[in-house]
C-alpha distance (Angstrom), angle and dihedral (degrees) to the residues before:
residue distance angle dihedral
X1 . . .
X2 3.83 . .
X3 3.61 92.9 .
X4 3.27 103.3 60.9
X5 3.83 101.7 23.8
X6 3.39 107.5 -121.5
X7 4.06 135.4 108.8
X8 3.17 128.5 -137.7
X9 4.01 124.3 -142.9
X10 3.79 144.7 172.4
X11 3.33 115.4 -151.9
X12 3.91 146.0 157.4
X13 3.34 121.6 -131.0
X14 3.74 123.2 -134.4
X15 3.97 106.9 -162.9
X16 4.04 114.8 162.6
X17 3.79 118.7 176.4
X18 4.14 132.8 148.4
X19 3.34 133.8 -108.3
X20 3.93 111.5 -172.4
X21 3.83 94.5 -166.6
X22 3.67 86.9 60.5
X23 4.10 98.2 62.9
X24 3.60 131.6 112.6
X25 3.80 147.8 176.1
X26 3.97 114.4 -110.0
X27 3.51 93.8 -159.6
X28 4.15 85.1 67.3
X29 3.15 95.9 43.8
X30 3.56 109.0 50.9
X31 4.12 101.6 -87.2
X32 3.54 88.5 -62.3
X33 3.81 114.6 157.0
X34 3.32 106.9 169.9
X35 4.24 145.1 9.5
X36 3.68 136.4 -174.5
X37 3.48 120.6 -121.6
X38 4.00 126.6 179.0
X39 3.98 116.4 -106.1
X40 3.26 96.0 -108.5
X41 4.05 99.4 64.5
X42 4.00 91.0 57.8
X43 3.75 140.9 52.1
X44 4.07 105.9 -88.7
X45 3.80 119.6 -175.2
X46 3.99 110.7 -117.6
X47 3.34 91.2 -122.6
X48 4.23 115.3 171.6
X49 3.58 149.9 163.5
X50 4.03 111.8 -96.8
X51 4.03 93.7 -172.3
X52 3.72 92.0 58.0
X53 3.37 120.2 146.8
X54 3.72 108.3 -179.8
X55 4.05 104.3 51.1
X56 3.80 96.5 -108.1
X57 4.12 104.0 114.9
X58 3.67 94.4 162.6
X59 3.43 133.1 65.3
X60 3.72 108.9 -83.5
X61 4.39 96.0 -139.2
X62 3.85 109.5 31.8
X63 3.68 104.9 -155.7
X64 3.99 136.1 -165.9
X65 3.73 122.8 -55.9
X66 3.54 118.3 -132.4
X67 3.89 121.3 -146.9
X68 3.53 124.9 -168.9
X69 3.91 119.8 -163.1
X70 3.75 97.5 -114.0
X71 3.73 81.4 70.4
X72 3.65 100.4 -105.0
X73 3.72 119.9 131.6
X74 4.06 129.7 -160.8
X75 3.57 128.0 -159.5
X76 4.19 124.4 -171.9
X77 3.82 103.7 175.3
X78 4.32 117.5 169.0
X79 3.31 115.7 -125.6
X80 3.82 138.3 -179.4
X81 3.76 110.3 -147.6
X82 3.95 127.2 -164.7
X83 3.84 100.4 -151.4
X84 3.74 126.1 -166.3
X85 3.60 113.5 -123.0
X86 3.96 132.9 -176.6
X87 4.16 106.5 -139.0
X88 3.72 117.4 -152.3
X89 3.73 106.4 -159.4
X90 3.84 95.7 179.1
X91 4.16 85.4 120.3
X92 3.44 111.4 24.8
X93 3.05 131.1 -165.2
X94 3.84 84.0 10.0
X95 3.49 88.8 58.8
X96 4.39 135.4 132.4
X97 3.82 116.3 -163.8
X98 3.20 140.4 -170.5
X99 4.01 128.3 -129.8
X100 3.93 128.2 -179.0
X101 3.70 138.2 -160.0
X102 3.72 121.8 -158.4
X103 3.84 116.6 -159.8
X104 3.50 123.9 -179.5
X105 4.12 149.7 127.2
X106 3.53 113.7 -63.0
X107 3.91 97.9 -152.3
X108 4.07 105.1 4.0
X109 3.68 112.2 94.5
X110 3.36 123.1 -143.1
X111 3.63 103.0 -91.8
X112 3.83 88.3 57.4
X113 3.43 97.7 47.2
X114 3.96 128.9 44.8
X115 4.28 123.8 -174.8
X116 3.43 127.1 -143.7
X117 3.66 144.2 174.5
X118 3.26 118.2 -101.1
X119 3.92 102.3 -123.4
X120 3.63 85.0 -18.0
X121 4.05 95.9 -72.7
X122 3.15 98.8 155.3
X123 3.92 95.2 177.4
X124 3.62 134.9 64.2
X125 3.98 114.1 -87.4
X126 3.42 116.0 -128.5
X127 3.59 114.0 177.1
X128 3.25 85.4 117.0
X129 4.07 99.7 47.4
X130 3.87 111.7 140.1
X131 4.50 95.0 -148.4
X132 3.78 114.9 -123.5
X133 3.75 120.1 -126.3
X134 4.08 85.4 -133.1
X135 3.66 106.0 32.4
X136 3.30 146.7 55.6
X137 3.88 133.5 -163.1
X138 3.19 106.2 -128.9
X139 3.92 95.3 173.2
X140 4.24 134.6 -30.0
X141 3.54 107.3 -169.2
X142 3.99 119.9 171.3
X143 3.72 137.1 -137.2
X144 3.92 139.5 177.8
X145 3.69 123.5 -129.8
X146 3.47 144.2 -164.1
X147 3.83 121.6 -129.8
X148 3.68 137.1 177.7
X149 3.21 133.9 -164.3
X150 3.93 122.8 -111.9
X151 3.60 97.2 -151.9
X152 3.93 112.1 26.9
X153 3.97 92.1 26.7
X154 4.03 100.8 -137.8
X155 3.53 117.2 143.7
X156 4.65 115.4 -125.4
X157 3.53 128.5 -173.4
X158 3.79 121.1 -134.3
X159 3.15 133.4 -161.1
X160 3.97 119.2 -143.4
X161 3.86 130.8 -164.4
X162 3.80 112.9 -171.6
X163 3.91 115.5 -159.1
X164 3.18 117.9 -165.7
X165 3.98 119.3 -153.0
X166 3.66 143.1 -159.0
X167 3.35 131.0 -169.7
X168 3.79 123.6 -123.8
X169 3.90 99.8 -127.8
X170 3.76 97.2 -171.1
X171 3.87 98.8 88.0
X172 3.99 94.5 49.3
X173 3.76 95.5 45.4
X174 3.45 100.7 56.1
X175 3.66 90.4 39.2
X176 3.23 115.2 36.7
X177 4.30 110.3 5.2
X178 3.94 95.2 44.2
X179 4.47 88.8 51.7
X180 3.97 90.3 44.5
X181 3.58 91.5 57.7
X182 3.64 92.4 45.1
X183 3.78 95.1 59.3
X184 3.33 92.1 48.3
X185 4.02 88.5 66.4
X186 3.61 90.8 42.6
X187 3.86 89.6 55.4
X188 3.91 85.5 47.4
X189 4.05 88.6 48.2
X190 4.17 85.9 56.2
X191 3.77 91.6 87.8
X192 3.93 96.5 42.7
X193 3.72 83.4 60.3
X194 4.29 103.2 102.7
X195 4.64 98.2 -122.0
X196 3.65 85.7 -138.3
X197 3.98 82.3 71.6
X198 3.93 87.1 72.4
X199 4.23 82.0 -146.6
X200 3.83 99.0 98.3
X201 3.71 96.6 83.4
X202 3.90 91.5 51.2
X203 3.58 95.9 48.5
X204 3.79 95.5 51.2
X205 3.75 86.8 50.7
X206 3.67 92.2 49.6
X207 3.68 96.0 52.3
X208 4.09 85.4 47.9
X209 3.72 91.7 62.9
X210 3.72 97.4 36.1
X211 4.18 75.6 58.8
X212 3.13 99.0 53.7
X213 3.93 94.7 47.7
X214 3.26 87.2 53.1
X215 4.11 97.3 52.1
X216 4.10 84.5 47.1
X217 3.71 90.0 55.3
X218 3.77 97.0 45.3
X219 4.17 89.7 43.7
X220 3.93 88.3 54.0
X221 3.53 93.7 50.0
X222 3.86 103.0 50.2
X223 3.65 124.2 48.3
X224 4.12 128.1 -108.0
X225 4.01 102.7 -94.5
X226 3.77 136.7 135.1
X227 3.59 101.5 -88.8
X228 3.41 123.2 78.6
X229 4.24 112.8 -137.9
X230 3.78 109.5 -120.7
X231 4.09 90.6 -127.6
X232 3.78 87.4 63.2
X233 3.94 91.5 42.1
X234 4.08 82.4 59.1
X235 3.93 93.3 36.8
X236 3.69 90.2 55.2
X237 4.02 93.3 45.7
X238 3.16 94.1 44.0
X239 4.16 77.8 52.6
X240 3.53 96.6 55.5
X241 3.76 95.6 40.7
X242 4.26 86.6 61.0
X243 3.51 86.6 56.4
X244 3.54 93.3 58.4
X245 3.90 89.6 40.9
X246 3.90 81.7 55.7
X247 3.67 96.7 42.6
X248 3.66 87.2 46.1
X249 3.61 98.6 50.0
X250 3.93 97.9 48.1
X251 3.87 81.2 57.2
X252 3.65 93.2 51.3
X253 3.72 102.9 42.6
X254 4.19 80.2 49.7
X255 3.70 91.0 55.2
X256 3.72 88.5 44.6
X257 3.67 107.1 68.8
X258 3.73 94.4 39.1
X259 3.51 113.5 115.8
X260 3.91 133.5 -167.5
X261 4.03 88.9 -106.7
X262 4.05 92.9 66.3
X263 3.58 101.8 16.2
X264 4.04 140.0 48.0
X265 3.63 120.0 -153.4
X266 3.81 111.2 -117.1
X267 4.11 113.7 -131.3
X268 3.58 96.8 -118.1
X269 3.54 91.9 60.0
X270 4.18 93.6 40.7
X271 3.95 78.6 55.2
X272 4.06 102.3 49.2
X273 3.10 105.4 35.9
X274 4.31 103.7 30.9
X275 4.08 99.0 40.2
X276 3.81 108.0 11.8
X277 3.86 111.8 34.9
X278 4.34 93.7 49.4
X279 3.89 92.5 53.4
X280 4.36 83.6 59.0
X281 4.01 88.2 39.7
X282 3.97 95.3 42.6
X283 3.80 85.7 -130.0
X284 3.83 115.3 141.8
X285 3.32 119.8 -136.5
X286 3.60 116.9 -119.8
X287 4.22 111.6 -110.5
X288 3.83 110.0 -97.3
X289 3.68 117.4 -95.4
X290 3.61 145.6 159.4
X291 3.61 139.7 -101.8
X292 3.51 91.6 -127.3
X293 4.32 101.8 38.0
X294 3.92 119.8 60.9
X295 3.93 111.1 -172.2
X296 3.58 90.6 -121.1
X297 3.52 103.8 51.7
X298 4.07 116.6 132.5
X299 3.71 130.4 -170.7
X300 3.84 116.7 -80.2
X301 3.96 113.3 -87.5
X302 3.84 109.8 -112.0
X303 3.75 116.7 -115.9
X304 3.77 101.1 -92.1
X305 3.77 79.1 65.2
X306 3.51 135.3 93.0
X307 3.75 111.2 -97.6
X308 3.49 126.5 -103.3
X309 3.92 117.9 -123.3
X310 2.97 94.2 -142.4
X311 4.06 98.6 55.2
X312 3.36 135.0 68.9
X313 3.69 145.6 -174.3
X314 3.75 115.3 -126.6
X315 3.77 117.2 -173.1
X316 3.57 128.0 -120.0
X317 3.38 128.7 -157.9
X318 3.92 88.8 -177.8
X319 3.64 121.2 14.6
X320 4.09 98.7 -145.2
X321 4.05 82.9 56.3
X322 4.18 82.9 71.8
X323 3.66 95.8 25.1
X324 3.80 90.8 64.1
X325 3.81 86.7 75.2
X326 3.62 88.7 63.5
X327 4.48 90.5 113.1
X328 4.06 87.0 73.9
X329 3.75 91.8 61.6
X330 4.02 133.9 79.3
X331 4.08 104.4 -49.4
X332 4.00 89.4 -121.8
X333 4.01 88.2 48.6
X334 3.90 112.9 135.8
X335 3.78 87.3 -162.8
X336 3.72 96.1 105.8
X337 4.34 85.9 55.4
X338 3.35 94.7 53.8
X339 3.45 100.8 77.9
X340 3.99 92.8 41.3
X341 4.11 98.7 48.5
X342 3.97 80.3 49.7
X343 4.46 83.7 -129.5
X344 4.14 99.4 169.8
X345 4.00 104.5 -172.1
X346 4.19 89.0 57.4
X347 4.01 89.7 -117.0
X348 4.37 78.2 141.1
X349 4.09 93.4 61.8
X350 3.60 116.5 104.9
X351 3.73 117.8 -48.9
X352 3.82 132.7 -80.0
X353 4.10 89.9 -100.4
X354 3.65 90.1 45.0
X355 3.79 125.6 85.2
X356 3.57 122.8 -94.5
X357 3.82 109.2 -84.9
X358 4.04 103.3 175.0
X359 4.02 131.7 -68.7
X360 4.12 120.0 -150.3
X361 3.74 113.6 -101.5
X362 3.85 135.1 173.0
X363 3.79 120.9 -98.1
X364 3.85 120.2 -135.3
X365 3.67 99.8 -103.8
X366 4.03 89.2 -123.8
X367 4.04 120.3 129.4
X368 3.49 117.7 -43.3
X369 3.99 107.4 -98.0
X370 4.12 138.0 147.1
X371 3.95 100.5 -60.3
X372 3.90 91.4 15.6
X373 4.08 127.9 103.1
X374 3.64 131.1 -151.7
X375 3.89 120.3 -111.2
X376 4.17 108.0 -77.2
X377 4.14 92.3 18.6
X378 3.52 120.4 116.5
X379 3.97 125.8 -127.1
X380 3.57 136.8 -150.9
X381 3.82 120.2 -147.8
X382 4.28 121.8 -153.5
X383 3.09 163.7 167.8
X384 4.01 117.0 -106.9
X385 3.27 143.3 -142.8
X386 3.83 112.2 -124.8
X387 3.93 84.5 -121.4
X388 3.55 93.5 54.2
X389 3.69 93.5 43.7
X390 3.69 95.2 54.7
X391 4.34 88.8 52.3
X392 3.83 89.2 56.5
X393 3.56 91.9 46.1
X394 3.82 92.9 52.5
X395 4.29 92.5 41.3
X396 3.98 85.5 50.2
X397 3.62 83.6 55.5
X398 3.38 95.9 51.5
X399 3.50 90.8 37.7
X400 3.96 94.3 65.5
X401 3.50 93.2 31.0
X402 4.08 89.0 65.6
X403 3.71 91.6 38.1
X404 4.01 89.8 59.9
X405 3.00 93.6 46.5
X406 3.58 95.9 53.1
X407 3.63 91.6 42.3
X408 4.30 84.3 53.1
X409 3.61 96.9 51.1
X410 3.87 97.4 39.4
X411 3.93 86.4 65.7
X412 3.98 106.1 119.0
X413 4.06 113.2 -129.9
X414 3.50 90.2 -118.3
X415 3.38 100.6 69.3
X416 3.81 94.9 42.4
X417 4.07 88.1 52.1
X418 4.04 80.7 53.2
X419 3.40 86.3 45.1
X420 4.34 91.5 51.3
X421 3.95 89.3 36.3
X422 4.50 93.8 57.9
């Protein structure tokens, strides 16, 4: 019982001694040798436990004494001893410990009472050794000693049995080392997962609880002492580090959905974590380009030309209503004084070394649509953002999808019974 200290062993007890008033001749008495006799009608050495731990000293069942007649007498009485029993939990569950009973006379001193060995065995026999499904006996060698007695001065034998014990490792690995390790690559895996996920948060919480089963389990297992197991040691760093995981991840999913329009990127950060940090992480850093320039970009296709996907034609009733958007582009853009200097062929967009912004054209004066202008209305032609492009797309969906519709339900039942009748 690591909790409370204290092991617990059945045992019989092989005491031998003589008593020469208790001899006899066989030949008188019939070829008897030998006769058993209960405890209680001879002399038995008080012999007890001094580490016990549960109150019981004795033997719990006294058995039979038997008497030979060359005055020798042997006594095997089971017993059930609680030992005390210091634990060192330094390596648990990789752990060997060592356990000691102390025998000896509870009133004879030592002068009155000698110990020996029975045939010299000075270790525990166990031919008879039932195996434990969490220990093994590793050794349990025995030993007499001399004590004496600080206050009184008498001099007592003990008797000592050493066990020594190893634990069988097999249960606690697989349950309990094997599923530590494994959170501690899940907590690692926490900042592989992308924030826009919206998961990281629960699965550094997750791992924090499975932690702190885990530190329950291991404190219910091993008793209160002074030394602190190395498996809790790593269960509590690996504790600590999850709150920095945590800690760190609230501050990355925070840095995550800031954009430029509420937030401004402070140096030290632009310096860490744009020029530093990739040289460590062989990343490279993606050449520096605008929001409003792609590396690629061409001048728009006439209208003869096939149309570009990616352009569109937005109509205008009044050019300064789209010109007034003119702060998003390039700073040196000349957009914004196009519509006020009244300049029709776009010569005032953004300059020659620039990238192409947009230029006025003509729309085809077909039906009004998405990226189509009415007869009279002027259009602006540009360059989108991906974003952007993908909206349109999805309103030209919707756009059609309506106008079907429409089209569908404005169908007079007339022509559909024509339509049944043919």
């Amino acid at each position: 019982d690591e909790v409370n200290q204290v092991m617990k062993t059945n045992v019989w007890l092989q005491i031998y001694w003589r008593d020469y008033q208790l001899g006899w001749d066989p030949a008188t008495y019939g070829n008897i040798d030998s006769i058993r006799i209960k405890p209680e009608k001879v002399w038995v050495p008080d012999f007890v436990l001094f580490n016990n731990a549960d109150g019981n000293y004795e033997v719990t069942y006294k058995s039979n004494c038997v008497l030979y007649h060359d005055s020798k007498i042997n006594w095997i009485p089971p017993a059930i001893y609680h030992s005390s029993c210091s634990i060192d939990v330094m390596y648990f569950p990789f752990d060997q410990q060592k356990c000691e009973m102390k025998f000896g006379s509870w009133t004879h001193k030592g002068n009155a009472l000698k110990y020996t060995f029975y045939l010299n065995m000075n270790k525990l026999d166990l031919t008879d050794y039932l195996k434990s499904g969490s220990w093994d006996i590793i050794d349990c060698p025995g030993k007499i000693v001399t004590i004496k007695d600080k206050v009184t001065g008498d001099v007592k034998e003990l008797i000592i049995f050493e066990f020594v014990l190893r634990r069988k490792t097999l249960f606690y690995t697989v349950n309990l080392i094997i599923p530590c390790v494994l959170i501690s690559f899940v907590s690692i895996c926490v900042f592989a997962l992308p924030a826009d996920a919206g998961e990281k948060i629960t699965l550094c919480i997750s791992v924090l609880l499975a932690l702190v089963v885990f530190l329950l389990l291991v404190s219910k297992i091993l008793p209160p002492s002074l030394t602190i197991p190395l498996i809790a040691k790593y269960l509590l760093f690996t504790f600590i580090m999850n709150l920095i995981a945590i800690f760190s991840t609230v501050v990355i999913i925070n840095r995550n959905y800031r954009t430029p329009r509420t937030h401004t990127m402070p140096h030290w950060i632009r310096v860490v974590f744009l020029r530093e940090l990739p040289r460590f992480l062989l990343i490279k850093r993606p050449e520096h380009m605008k929001r409003w320039q792609e590396k690629t970009l061409s001048p728009p296709p006439s209208f003869n030309s096939s149309p570009d996907p990616r352009r569109i034609a937005i109509p205008l009733p009044r050019r300064n209503e789209v010109l007034e958007l003119s702060e998003v582009h390039h700073p040196h853009c000349r957009l914004g004084s196009l519509g006020r200097k009244g300049d029709r062929n776009g010569s005032q967009g953004c300059s020659s070394g620039d990238t192409y912004i947009g230029r006025p054209a003509q729309v085809p004066d077909d039906n009004a649509g998405v990226g189509e202008a009415d007869d009279g209305n002027e259009s602006l032609e540009f360059k989108m953002t991906p974003e952007i492009h993908k909206t349109v797309e999805a309103v030209k969906f919707i756009y059609l999808h309506l106008k079907q519709e429409e089209e569908y339900e404005t169908v007079s039942p007339k022509t559909y019974k024509n339509k049944v009748y043919m």
